[in-house]
PLY file of the C-alpha trace (Angstrom):
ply
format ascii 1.0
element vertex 325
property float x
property float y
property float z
element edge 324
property int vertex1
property int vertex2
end_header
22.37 -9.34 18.21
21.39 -8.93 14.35
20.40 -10.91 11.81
20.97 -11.44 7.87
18.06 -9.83 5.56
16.56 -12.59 2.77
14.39 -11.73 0.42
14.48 -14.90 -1.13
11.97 -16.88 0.19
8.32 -15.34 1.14
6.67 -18.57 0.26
8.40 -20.75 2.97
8.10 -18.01 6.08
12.03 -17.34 6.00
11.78 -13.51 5.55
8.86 -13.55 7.95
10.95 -15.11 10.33
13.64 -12.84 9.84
11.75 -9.79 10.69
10.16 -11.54 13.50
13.16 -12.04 14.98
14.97 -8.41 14.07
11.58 -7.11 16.15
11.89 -9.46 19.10
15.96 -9.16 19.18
16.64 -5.87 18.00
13.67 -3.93 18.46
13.18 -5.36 21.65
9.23 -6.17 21.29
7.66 -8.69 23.12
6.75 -12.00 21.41
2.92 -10.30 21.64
3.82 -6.63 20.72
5.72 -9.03 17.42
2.16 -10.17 16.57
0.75 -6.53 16.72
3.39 -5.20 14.55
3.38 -8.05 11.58
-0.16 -8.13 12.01
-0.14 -12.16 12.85
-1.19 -14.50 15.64
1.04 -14.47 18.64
1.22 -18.27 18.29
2.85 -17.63 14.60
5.27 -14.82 15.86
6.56 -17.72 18.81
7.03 -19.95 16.14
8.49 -17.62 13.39
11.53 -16.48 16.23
11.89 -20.04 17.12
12.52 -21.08 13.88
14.53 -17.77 12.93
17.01 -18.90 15.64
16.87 -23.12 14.75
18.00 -22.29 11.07
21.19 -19.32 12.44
19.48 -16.51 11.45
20.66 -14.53 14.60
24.35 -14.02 14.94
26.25 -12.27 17.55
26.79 -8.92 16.08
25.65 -5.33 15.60
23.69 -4.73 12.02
23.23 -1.08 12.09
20.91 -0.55 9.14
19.12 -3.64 11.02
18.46 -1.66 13.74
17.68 1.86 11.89
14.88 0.29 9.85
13.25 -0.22 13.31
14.08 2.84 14.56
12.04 4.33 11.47
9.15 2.72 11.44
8.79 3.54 15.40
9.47 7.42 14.05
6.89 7.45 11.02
4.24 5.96 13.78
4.96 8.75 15.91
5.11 11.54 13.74
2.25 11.21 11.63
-0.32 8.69 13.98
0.21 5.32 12.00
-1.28 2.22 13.48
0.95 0.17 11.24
4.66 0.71 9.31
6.91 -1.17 8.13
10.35 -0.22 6.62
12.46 -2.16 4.32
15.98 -2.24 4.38
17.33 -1.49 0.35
18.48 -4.33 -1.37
18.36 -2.24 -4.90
18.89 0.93 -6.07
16.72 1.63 -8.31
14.57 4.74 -8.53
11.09 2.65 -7.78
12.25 -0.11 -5.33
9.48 -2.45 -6.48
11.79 -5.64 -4.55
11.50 -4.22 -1.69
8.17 -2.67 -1.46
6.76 -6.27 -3.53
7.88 -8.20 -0.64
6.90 -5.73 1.88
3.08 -5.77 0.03
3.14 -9.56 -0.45
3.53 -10.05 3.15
1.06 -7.65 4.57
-1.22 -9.39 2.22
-0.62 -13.11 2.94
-0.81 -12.01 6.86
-4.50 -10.51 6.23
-5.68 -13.63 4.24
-4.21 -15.74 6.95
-6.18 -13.68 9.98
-9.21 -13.33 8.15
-10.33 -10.50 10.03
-11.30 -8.43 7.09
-13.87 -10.44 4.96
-13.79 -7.63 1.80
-10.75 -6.33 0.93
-10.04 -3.14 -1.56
-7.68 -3.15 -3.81
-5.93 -0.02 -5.48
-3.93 -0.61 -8.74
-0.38 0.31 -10.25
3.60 -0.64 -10.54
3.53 -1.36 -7.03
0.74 -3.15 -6.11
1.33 -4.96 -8.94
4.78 -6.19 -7.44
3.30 -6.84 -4.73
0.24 -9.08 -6.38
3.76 -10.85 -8.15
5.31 -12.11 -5.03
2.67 -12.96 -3.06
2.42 -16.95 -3.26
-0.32 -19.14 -3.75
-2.66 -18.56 -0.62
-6.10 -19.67 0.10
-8.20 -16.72 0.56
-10.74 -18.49 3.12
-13.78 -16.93 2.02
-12.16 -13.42 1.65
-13.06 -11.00 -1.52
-11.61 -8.74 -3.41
-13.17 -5.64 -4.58
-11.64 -2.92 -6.86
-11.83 0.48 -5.48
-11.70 2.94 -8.30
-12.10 2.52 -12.37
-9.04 1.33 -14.68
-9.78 1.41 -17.81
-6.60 3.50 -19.64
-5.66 3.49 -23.34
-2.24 1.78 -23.19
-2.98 -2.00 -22.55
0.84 -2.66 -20.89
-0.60 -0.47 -17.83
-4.05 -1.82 -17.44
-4.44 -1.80 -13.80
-6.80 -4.54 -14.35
-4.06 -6.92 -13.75
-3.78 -6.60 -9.98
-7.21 -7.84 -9.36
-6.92 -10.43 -11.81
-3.17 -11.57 -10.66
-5.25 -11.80 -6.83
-7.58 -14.24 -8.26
-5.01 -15.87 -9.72
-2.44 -16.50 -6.33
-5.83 -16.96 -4.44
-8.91 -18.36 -5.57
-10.48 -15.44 -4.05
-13.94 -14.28 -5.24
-12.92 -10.83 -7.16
-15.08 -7.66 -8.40
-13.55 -5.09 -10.69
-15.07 -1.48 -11.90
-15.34 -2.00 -15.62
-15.04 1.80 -15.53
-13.15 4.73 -16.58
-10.90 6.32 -14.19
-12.13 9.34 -15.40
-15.67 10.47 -17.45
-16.26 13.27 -19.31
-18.87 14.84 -17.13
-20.44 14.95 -13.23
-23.50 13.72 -14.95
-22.03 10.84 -17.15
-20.85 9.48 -13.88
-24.20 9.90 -12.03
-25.96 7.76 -14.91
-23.06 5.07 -14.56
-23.67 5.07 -11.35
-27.21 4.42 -11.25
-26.71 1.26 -13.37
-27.77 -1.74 -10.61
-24.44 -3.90 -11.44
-22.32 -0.70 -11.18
-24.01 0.16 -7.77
-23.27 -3.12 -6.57
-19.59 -2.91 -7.20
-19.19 0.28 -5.32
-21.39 -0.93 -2.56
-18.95 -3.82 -1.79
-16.10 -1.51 -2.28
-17.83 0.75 0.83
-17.37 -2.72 2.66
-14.26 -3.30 2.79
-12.45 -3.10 5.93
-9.20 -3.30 4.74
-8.72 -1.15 1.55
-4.73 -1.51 0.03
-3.56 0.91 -2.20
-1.13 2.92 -3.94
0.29 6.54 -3.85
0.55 8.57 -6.21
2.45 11.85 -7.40
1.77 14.81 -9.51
5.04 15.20 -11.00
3.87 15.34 -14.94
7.03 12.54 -15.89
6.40 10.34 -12.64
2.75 10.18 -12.60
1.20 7.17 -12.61
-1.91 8.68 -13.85
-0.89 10.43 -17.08
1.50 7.75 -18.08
-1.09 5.05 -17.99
-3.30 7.55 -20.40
-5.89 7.68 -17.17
-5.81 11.84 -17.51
-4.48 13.95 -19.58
-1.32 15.19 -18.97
-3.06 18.94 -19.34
-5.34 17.83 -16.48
-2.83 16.84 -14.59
-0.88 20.08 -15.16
-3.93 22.12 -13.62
-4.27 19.77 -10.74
-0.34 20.38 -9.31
-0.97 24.20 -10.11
-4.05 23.68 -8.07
-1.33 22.94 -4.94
-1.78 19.11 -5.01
1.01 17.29 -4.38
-0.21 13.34 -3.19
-3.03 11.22 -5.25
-4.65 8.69 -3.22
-7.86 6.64 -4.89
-8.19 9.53 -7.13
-7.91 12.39 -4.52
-5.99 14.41 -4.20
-3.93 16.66 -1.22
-1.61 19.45 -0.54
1.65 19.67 1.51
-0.64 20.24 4.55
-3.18 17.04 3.71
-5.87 19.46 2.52
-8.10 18.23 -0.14
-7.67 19.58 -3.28
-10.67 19.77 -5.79
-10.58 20.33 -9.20
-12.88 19.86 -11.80
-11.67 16.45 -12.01
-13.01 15.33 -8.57
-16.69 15.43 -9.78
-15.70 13.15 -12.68
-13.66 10.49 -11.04
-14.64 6.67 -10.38
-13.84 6.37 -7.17
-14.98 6.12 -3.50
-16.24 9.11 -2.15
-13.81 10.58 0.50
-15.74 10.00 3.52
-15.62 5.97 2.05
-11.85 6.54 2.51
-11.79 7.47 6.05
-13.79 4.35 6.76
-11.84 1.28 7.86
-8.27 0.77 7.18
-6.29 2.56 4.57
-2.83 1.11 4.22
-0.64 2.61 1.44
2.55 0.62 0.16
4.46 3.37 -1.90
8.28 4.47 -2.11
10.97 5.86 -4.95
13.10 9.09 -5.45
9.88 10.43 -6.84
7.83 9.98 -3.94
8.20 11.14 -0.50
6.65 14.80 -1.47
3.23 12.77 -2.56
3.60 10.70 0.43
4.02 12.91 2.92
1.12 14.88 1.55
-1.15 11.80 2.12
0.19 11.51 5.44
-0.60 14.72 6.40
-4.06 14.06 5.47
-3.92 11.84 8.87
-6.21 9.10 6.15
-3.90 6.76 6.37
-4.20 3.63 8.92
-0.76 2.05 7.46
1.99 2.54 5.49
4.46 0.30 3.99
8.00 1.44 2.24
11.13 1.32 1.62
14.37 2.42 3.99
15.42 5.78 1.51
11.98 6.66 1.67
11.48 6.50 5.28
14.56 8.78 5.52
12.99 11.24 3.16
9.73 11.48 5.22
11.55 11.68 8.76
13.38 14.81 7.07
9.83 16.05 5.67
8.06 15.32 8.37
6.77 19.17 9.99
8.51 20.68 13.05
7.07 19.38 16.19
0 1
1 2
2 3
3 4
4 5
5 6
6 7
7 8
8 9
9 10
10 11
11 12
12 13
13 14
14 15
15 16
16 17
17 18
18 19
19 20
20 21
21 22
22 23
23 24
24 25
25 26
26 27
27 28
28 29
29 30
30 31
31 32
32 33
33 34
34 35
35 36
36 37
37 38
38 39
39 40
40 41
41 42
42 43
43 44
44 45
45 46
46 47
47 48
48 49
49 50
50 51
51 52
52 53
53 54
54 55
55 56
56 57
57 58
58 59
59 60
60 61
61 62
62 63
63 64
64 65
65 66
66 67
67 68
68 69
69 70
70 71
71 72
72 73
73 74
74 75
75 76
76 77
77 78
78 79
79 80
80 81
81 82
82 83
83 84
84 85
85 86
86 87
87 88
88 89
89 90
90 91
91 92
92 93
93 94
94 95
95 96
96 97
97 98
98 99
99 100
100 101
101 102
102 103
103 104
104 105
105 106
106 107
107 108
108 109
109 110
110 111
111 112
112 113
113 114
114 115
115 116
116 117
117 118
118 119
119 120
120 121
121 122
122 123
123 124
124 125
125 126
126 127
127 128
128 129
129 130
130 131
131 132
132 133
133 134
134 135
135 136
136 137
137 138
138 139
139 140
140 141
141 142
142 143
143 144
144 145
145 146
146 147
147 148
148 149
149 150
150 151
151 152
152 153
153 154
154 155
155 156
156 157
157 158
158 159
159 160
160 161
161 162
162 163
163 164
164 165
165 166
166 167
167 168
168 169
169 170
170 171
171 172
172 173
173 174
174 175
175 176
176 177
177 178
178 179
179 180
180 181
181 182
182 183
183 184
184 185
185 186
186 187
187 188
188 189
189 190
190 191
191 192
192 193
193 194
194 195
195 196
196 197
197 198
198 199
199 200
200 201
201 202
202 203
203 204
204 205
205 206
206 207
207 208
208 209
209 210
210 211
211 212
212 213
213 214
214 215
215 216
216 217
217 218
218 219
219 220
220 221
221 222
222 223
223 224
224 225
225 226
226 227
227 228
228 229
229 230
230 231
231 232
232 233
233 234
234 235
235 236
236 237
237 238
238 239
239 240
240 241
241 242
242 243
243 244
244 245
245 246
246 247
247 248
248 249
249 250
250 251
251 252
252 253
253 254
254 255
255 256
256 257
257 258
258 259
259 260
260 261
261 262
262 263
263 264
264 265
265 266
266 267
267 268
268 269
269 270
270 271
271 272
272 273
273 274
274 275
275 276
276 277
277 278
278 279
279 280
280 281
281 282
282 283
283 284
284 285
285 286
286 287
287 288
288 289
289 290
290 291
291 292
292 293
293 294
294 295
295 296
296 297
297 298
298 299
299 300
300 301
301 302
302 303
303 304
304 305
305 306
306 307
307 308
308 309
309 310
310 311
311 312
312 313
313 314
314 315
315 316
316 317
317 318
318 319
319 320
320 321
321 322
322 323
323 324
């Protein structure tokens, strides 16, 4: 039994009801352990295979890379703890997959929104969730907010991070809260007096309540990162932070091979939530690309990480990272 992958259609439940259906069919879940997976009502999931196998979506042969997607996100849960993954098959092959992981974010989104079990929900920024924030359709939020987790401000205008929170409002109608911050300030006690301002406080506060915080990963890699490209550090800084032994950036953290912490001077300076904030609620990363698997694993490691979403060549890379049993 296997089924044809569309990315075509997010808006009108067809992919949702494709990967219903590859779980229920292929995977051989339960209609219930479906629900648990996609992170959906079990009434949906009935009604997502139903209509997955009214419209021919399931045909009478064997898909393979079907199949190993499956097969990977049931490894990545085991090896490193994960509540929640999801692996997309590749329909490009470009070095950032932003198709694939933009659907694979869009979805996990509209599925929160839809539960409304998480009232306050933190937002990262970047390429990615930016995809993400661009295919998710027009969905009522239903009282749900959005909070930014970390400050954006950069010096190159076509990265301002800014956008993801704004593009949420936008496809939602959501109430939204950004940090009109820095990523980074020039001292420990510039960001203590920033952070004693009362509407500054507030921000952060509703950040800390956020049950559901959605983010990015990033890497240290001087011509990948996110964070030097953008003009968030310099690239000098960032230099000093991978000789430091950090390998994965999270929120503005950062981690070795082994998910250690790695401080720097930079860690006193960032706008961020506080580590301990981190490990509070769930963290779900949606991250992938040739450049990426070394950072990811690294946050893995860190065992932060309630969720991730990516891409099928990524998921490879991890399973052959991943540390001897």
């Amino acid at each position: 039994m296997a089924l044809a992958w569309n990315m075509s259609s997010i808006e009108d439940d067809e992919s949702l009801a494709t990967r219903a259906a590859w779980l229920h069919f292929i995977g051989g879940l339960t209609q219930g352990e479906v629900a648990t997976r996609m992170n959906i009502q079990s009434v949906k999931a009935h009604r997502l295979i139903a209509r997955a196998n009214r419209d021919g979506l399931i045909r009478v042969f064997i898909d393979g890379e079907v199949a190993e997607c499956v097969a990977l996100e049931d490894k990545l849960r085991s090896l490193y703890g994960l509540a929640l993954c999801e692996v997309a098959p590749t329909v490009d092959l470009d070095p950032l997959p932003l198709r694939s992981l933009g659907m694979l974010g869009a979805r996990f989104l509209r599925a929160a929104l839809e539960k409304r079990d998480d009232p306050v929900i933190g937002l990262g920024h970047g390429r990615t969730l930016a995809a993400c924030i661009n295919q998710l359709p027009r969905t009522k939020a239903g009282g749900t907010r959005f909070v930014s987790l970390l400050g954006g401000f950069t010096r190159k205008f076509e990265a301002n991070p800014f956008d993801v929170i704004n593009r949420v409002a936008e496809r939602t109608d959501a109430e939204t809260y950004v940090m009109p911050l820095p990523f980074v300030l020039n001292s420990a006690e510039d960001r203590a007096i920033l952070m004693a301002q009362k509407g500054i406080e507030a921000v952060f506060d509703l950040a800390r309540e956020a049950s559901l915080k959605f983010v990015g990963i990033g890497t240290t890699d001087g011509g990948d990162a996110s964070l030097t490209a953008s003009g968030m550090i310099e690239r000098c800084e960032m230099t000093a932070i991978k000789q430091a032994g950090a390998r994965g950036e999270i929120l503005g953290h950062f981690f070795d091979d082994r998910g250690k912490r790695v401080e720097t001077d930079l860690s006193a300076r960032t706008m961020s939530l506080s580590f301990e904030d981190l490990a509070r609620g769930k963290l779900v990363a949606v991250a992938g690309g040739q450049a990426k698997p070394a950072a990811i694993r690294a946050i893995l490691a860190s065992g932060l990480l309630h969720g991730l979403l990516t891409d099928e060549r990524t998921a490879r890379s991890l399973v052959d990272l991943s540390p001897d049993p």
